[in-house]
C-alpha positions in Angstrom: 11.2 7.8 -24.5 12.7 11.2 -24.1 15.1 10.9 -20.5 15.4 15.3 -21.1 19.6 15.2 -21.3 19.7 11.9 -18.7 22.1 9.4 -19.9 20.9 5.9 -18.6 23.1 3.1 -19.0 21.8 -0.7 -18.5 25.0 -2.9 -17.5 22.5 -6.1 -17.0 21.3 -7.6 -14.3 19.6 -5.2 -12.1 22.6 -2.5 -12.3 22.0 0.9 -14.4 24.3 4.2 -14.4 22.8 7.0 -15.0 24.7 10.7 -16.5 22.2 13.2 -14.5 21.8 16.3 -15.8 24.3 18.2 -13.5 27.0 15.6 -15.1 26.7 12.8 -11.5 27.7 9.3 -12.1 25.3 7.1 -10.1 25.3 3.8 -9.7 22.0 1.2 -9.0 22.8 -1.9 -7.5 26.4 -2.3 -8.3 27.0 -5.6 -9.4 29.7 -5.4 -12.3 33.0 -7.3 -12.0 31.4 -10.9 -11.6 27.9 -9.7 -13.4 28.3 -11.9 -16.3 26.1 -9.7 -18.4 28.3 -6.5 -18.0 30.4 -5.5 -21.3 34.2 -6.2 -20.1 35.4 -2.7 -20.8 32.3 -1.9 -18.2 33.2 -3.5 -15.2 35.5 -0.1 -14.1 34.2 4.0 -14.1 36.3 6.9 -14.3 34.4 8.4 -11.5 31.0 7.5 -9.2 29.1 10.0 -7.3 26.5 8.0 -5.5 25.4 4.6 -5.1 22.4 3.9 -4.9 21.6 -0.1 -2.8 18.1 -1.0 -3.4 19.3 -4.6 -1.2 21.6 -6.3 0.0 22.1 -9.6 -2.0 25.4 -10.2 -4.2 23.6 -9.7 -7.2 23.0 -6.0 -5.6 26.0 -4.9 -4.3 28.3 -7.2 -5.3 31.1 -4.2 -6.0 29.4 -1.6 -3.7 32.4 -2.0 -0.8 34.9 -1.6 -3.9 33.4 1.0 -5.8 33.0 3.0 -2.4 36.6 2.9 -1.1 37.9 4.0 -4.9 35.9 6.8 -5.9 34.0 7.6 -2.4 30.5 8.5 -3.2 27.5 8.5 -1.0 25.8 5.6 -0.8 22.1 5.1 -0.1 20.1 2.3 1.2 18.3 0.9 4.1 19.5 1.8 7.8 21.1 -1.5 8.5 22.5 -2.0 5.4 24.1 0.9 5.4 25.7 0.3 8.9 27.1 -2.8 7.7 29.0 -0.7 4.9 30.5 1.9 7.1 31.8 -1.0 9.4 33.4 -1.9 6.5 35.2 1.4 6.2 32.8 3.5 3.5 33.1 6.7 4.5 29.7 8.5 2.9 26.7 6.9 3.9 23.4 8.3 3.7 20.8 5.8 5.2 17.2 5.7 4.6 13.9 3.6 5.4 11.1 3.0 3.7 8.3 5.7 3.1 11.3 8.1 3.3 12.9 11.3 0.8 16.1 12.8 0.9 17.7 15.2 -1.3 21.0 13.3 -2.9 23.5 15.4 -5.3 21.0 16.7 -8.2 18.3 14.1 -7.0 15.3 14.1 -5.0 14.9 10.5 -4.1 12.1 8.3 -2.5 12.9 5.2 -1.2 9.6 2.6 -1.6 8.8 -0.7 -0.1 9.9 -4.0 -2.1 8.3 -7.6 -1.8 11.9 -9.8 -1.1 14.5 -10.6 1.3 17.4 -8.7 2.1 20.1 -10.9 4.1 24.1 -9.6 3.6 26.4 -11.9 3.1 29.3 -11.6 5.0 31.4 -14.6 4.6 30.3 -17.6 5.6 27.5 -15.7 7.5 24.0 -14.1 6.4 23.2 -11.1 8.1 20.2 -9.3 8.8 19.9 -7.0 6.4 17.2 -4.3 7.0 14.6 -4.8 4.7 14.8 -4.8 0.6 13.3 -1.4 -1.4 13.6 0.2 -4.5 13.6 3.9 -5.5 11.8 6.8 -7.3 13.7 9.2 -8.4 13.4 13.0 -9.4 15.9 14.8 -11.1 16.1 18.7 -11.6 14.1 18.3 -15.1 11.1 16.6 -13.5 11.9 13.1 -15.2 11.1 10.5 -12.3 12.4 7.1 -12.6 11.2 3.9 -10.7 14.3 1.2 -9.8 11.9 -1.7 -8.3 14.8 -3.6 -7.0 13.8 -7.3 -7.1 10.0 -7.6 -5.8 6.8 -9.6 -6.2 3.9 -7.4 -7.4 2.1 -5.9 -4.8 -1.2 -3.8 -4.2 0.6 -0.5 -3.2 2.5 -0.4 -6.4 -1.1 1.4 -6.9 0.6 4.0 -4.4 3.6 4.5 -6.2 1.8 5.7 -9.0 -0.4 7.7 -6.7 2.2 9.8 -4.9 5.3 9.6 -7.7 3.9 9.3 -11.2 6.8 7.7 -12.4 7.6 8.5 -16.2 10.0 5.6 -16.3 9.7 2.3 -14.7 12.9 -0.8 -14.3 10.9 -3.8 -13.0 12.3 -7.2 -13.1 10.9 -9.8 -15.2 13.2 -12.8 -14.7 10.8 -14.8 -12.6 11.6 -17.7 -9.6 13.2 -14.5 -7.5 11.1 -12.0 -8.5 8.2 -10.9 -10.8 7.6 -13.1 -13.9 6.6 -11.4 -16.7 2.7 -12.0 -16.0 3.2 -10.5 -12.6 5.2 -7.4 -14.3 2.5 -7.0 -17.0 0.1 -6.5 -14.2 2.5 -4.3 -11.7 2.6 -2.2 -15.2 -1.4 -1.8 -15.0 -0.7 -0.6 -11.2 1.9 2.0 -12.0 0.9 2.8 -14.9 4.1 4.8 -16.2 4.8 6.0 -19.8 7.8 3.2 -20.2 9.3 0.3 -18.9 12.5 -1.1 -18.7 12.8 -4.7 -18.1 15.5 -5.6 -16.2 16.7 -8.5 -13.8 16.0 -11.4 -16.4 18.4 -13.8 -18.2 21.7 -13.3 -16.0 21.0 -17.1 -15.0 19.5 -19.8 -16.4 16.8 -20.1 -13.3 15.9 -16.7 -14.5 13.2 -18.0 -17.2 10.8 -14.6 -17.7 12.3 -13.5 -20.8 11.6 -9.6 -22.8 9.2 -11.3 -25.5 6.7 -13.0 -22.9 6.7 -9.6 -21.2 6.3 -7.8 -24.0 3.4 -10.3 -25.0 1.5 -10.1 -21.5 1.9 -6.5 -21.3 0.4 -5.3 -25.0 -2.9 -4.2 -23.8 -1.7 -1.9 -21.0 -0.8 0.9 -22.7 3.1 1.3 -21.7 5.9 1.7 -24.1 8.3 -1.4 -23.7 11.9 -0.5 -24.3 13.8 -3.6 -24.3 17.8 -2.7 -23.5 20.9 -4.4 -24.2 23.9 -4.8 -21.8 26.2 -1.6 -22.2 23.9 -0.1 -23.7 23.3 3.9 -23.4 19.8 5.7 -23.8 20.0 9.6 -24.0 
């Protein structure tokens, strides 16, 4: 896998960092401080210049409110999610829908349709969301990465390869929420990218889909399977 001067970091769960190659910390899903899968001396960055919100469970965006006030980045996601932040005093959001592009930093980013739910919790309360997504995104070397955010497989993950040839692909494989790793072995035939990341597996014990399973389902498709480890860095 060659991420052309990217540095991609996996802190578990669903939640990446990523170095691009102008030197921009980005954040997917931040979920760190209670993400029992994140290294300790992870949980805190020196600096974050976008976040990126592919929904809003806790699992998601569990330190975006945080991470926004202390290092103010932009932060992307759906419309109503979005809203929902800046009521809460974040001061650079950049909403987005789904079937939509917008230039962020060094990125070019699409935002693509998800299979899942996408209620904030706010307290005692669940809030309507907007609608859960993931992301493809180009950087300034042509490396395009797919976050899938937490979805079933779907048909139009046919599109995705159609429109975005993504080089890399983060699908989840933990099952019960999401994709097990028979659905991801087949989403992987649909995408058809040159590497997956599983991701999204093994936080909890209801997460059953495990790396191995994946890796057996998926051996006739013809994708490079790079199984990371929490904290660590690729690039």
């Amino acid at each position: 896998m060659d991420l052309q001067g990217i540095k991609l970091t996996w802190l578990g769960h669903a939640t990446f960092k990523i170095e691009t190659p102008a030197g921009h910390i980005v954040i997917i899903d931040p979920w760190v401080s209670s993400n029992p899968s994140t290294p300790a001396d992870m949980k805190k960055f020196a600096s974050v210049d976008a976040l990126l919100c592919t929904h809003a469970h806790f699992d998601h965006i569990g330190d975006a409110l945080e991470l926004a006030k202390e290092h103010n980045p932009i932060v992307v996601g759906i419309y109503e999610l979005c809203m929902w932040m800046e009521k809460k005093g974040v001061k650079k959001i950049s909403p987005m829908g789904i079937g939509g592009s917008q230039m962020v930093l060094d990125m070019s980013i699409n935002m693509v349709q998800a299979h899942h739910s996408c209620g904030i919790q706010d307290g005692d309360e669940i809030l309507y969301g907007g609608v859960a997504g993931g992301y493809v995104i180009q950087f300034e070397n042509g490396l395009k990465l797919y976050h899938a955010g937490d979805t079933a497989v779907f048909g139009d993950m046919r599109l995705i390869h159609e429109l975005y040839h993504p080089d890399i692909a983060m699908i989840p494989i933990g099952d019960r929420f999401t994709m097990g790793p028979r659905e991801a072995a087949y989403a992987c035939e649909l995408l058809r990218p040159k590497t997956v990341i599983p991701m999204h597996f093994g936080t909890f014990p209801l997460l059953t889909g495990t790396p191995a399973e994946f890796k057996k389902q998926a051996a006739d498709v013809g994708v490079e399977v790079v199984e990371m480890y929490p904290g660590q860095t690729l690039g």
